[in-house]
C-alpha positions as a Markdown table, in Angstrom:
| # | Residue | x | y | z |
|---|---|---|---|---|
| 1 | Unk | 120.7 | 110.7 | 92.2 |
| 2 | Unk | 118.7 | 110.3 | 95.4 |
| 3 | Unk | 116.2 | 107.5 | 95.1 |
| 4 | Unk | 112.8 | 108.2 | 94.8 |
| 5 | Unk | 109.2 | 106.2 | 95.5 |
| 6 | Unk | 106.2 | 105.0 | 93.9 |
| 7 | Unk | 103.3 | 104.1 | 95.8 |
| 8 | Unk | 101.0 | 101.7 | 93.7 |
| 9 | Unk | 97.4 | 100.5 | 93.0 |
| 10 | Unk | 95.6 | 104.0 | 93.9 |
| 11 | Unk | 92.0 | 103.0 | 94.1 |
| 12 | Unk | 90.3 | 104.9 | 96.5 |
| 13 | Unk | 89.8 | 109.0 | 97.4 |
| 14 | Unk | 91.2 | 107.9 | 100.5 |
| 15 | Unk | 94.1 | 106.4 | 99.0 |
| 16 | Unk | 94.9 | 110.1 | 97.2 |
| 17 | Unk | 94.3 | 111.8 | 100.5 |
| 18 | Unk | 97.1 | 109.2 | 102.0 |
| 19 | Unk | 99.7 | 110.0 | 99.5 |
| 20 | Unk | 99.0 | 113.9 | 99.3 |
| 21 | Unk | 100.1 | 113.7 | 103.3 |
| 22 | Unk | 102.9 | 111.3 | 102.8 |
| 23 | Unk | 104.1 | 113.0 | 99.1 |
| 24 | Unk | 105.4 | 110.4 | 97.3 |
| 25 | Unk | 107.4 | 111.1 | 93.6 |
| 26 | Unk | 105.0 | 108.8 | 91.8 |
| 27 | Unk | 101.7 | 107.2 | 92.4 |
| 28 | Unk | 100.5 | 104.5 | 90.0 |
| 29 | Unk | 97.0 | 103.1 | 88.7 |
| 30 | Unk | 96.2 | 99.7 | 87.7 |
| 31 | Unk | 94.1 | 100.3 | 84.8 |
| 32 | Unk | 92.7 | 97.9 | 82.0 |
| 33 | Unk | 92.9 | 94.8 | 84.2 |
| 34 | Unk | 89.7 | 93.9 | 85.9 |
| 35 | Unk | 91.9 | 90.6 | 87.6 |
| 36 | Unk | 93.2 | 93.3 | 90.3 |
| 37 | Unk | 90.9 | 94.4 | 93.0 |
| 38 | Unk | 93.0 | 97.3 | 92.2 |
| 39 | Unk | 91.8 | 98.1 | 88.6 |
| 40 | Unk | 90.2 | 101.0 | 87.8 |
| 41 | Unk | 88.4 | 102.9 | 84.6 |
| 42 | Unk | 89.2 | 106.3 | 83.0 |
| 43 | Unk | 87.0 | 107.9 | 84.4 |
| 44 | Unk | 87.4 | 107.2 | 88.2 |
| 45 | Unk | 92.0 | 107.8 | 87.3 |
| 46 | Unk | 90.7 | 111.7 | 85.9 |
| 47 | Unk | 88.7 | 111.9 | 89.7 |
| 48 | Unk | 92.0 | 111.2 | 91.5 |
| 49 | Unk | 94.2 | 112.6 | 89.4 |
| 50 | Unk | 92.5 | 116.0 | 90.1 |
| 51 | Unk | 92.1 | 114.5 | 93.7 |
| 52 | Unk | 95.9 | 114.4 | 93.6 |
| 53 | Unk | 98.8 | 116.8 | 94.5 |
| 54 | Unk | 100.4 | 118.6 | 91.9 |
| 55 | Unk | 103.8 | 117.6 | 93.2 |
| 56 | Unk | 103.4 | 113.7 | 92.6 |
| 57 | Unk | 103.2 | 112.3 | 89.1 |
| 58 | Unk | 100.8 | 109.5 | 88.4 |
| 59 | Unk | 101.5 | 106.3 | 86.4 |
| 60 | Unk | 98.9 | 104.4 | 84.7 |
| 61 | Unk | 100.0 | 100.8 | 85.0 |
| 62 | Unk | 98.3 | 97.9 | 82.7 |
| 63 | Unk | 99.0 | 94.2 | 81.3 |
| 64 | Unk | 98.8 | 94.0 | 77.7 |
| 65 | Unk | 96.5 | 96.6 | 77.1 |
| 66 | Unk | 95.1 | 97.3 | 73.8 |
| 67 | Unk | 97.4 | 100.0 | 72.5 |
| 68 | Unk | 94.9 | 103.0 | 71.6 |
| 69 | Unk | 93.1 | 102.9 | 74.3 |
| 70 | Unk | 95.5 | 102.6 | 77.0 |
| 71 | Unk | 97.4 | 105.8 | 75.1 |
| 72 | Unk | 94.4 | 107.6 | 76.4 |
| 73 | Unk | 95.3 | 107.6 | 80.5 |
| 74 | Unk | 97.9 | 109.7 | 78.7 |
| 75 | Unk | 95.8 | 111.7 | 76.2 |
| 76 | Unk | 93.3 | 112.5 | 79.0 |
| 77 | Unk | 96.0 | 113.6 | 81.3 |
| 78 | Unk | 95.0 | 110.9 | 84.0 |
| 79 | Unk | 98.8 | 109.8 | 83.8 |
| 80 | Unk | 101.8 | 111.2 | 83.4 |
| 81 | Unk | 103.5 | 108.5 | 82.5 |
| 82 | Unk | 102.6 | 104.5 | 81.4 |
| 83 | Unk | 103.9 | 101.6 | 82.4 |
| 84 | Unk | 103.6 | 98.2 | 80.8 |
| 85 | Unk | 103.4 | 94.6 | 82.8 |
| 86 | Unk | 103.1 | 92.1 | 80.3 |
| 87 | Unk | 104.6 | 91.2 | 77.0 |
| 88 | Unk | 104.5 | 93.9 | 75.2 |
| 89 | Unk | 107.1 | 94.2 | 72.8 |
| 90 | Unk | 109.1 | 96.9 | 70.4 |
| 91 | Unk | 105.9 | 97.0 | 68.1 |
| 92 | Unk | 103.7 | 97.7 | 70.3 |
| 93 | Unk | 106.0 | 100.6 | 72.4 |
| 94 | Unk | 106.6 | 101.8 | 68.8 |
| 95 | Unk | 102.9 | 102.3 | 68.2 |
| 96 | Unk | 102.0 | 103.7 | 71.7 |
| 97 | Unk | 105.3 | 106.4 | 71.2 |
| 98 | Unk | 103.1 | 107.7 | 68.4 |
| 99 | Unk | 99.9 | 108.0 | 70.4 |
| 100 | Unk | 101.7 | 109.5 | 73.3 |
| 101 | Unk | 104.8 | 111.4 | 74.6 |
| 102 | Unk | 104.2 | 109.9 | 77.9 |
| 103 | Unk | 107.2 | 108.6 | 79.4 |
| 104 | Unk | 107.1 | 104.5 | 79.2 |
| 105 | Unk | 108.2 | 102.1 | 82.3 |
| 106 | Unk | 109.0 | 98.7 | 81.2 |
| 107 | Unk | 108.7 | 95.7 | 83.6 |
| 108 | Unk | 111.0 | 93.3 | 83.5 |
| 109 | Unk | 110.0 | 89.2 | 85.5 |
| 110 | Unk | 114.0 | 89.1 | 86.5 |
| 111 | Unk | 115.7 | 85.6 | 86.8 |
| 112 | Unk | 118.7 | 86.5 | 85.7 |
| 113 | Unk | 120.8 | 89.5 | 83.9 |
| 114 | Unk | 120.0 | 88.5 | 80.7 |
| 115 | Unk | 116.4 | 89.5 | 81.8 |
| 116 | Unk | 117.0 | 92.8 | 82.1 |
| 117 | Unk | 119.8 | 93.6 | 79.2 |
| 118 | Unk | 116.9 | 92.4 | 76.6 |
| 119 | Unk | 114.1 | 94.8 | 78.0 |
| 120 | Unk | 116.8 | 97.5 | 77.9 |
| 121 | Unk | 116.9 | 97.2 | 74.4 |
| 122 | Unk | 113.2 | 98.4 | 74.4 |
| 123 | Unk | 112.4 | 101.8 | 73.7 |
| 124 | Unk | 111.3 | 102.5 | 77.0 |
| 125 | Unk | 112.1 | 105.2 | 79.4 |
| 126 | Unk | 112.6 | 103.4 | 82.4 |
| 127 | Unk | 112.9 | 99.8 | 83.4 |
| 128 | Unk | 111.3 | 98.0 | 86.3 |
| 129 | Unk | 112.6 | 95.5 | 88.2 |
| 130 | Unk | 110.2 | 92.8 | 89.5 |
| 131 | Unk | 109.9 | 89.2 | 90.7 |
| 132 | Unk | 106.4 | 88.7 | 88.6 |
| 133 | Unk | 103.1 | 90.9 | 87.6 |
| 134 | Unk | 102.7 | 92.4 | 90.6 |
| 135 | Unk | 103.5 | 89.0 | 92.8 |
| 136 | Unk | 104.5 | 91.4 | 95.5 |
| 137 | Unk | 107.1 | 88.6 | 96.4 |
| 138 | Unk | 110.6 | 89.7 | 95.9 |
| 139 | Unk | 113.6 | 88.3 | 94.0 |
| 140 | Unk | 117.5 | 87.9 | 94.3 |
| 141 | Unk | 118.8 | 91.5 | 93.8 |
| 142 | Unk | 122.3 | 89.8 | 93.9 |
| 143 | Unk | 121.5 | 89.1 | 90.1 |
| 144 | Unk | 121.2 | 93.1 | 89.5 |
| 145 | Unk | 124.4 | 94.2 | 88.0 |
| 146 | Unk | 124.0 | 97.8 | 88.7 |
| 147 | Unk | 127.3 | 99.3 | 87.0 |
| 148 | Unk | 126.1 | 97.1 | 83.9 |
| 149 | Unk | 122.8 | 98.8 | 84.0 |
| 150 | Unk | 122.1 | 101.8 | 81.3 |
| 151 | Unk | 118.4 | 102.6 | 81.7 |
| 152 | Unk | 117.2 | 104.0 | 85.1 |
| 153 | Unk | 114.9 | 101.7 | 86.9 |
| 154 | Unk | 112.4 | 101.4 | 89.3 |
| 155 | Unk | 112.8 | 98.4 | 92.0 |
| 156 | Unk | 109.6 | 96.1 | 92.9 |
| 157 | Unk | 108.7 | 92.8 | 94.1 |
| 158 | Unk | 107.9 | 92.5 | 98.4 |
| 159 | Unk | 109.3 | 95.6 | 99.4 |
| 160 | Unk | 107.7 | 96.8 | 102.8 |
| 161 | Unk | 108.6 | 99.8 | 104.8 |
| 162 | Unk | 110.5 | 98.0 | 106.7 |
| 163 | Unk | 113.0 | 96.7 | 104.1 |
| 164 | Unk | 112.9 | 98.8 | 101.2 |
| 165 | Unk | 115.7 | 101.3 | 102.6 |
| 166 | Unk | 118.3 | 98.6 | 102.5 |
| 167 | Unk | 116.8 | 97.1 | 99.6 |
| 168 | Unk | 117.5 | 100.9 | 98.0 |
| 169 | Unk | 120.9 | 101.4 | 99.8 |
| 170 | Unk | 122.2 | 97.9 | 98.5 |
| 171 | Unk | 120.6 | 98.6 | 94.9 |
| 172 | Unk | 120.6 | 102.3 | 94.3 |
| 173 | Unk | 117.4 | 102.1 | 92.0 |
| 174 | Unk | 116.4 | 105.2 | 90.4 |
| 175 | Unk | 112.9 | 104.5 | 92.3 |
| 176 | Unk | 111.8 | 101.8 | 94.7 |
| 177 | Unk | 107.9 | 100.8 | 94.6 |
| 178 | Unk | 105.4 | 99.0 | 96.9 |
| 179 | Unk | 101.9 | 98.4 | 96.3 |
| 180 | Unk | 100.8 | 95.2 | 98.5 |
| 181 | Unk | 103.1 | 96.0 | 101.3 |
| 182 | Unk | 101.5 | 99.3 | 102.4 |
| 183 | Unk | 98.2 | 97.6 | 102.8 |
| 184 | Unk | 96.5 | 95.9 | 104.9 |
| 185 | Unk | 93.5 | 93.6 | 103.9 |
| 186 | Unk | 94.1 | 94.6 | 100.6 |
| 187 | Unk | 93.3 | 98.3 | 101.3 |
| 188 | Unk | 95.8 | 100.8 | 101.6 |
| 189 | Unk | 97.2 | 101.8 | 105.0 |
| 190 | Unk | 97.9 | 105.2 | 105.6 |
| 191 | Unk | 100.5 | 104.0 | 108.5 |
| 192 | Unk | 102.4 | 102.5 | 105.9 |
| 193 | Unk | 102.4 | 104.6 | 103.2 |
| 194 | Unk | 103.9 | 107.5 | 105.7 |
| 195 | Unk | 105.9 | 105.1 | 107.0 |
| 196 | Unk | 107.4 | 104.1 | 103.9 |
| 197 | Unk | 107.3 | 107.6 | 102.0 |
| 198 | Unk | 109.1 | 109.1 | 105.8 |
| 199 | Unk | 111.8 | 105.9 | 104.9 |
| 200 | Unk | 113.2 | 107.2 | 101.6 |
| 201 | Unk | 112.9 | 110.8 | 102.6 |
| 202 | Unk | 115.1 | 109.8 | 105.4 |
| 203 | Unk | 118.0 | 108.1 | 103.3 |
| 204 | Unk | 118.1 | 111.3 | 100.6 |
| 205 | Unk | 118.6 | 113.7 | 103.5 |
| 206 | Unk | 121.2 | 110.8 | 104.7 |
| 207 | Unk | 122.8 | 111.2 | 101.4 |
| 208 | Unk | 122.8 | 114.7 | 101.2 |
| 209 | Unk | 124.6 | 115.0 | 104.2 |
């Protein structure tokens, strides 16, 4: 399957006017937690999302969110898909399943395999790979046992434009995604987000040759 990107912590009409030029698969809004700079209410996620291209699916990313009203980034059609950054366990995937058929992301803090075979026993969708809640610092992908690896993921954690298509060759994620490394003074850079959107597309046409 030929990787794919998501493009993080959309905050700004300018960041949706970035991403409709550069056309990323997935774009991805912190929601529910007012620690990011990124975070952003219901309201403002339905103004981008109708901001955004049809073509790109948006992801409504929180940390332990309460349940019912997290399902409704979903409901609301602000995301088509939820991902989860904190502890949240079977219970409360089980409950959100029955709020929403929104696919669910899982992230995964990896130190080790073991890390990621437990979270794969989540009912989640798709797993993500990262060195912390958002740390944008990376982590050993030596640990990643890809052929031992059942869920498709998404790969985080300091990925840049400038690394992330080796990080996907040596990987082969289902997705990579970047948040703090297309920005600049923690705003998002259009430069970068071409520059690593124009990265990927480059490697699937490399792979389709």
């Amino acid at each position: 399957m030929s990787v794919k990107i998501k493009l993080c912590g959309m905050f700004r009409d300018d960041d949706i006017d970035y991403v409709n030029e550069a056309l990323p698969d997935y774009i991805g809004f912190i929601v529910m937690f007012p620690k990011s700079h990124r975070n952003i209410d219901l309201e403002t996620a339905l103004q981008l999302k109708k901001r955004l291209d049809s073509r790109i699916r948006s992801v409504a990313v929180s940390v332990d969110a309460p349940v019912e009203q997290f399902a409704e980034f979903a409901r609301s059609g602000a995301a088509d898909l939820l991902q989860l950054h904190g502890s949240e366990n079977a219970e409360y995937i089980a409950r959100l399943r029955t709020l929403t058929n929104a696919p669910i992301i899982k992230a995964v803090k990896v130190t080790d395999f073991s890390d990621i075979k437990a979270a794969e026993t989540l009912d989640a969708d798709f797993l993500l790979l990262d060195s912390g809640t958002g740390s944008g610092k990376t982590f050993d992908h030596s640990v990643i046992q890809r052929d031992k690896i059942f869920k498709p993921f998404f790969l985080a954690g300091g990925l840049t434009p400038e690394n992330l298509a080796q990080a996907a060759r040596e990987v082969n994620p289902y997705a990579v995604d970047l948040s703090s490394g297309i920005e600049t003074n923690k705003l998002k850079d259009r430069t970068k987000i071409l520059a690593a959107v124009k990265a990927i597309h480059e490697l699937r046409e490399l792979k389709d040759d």
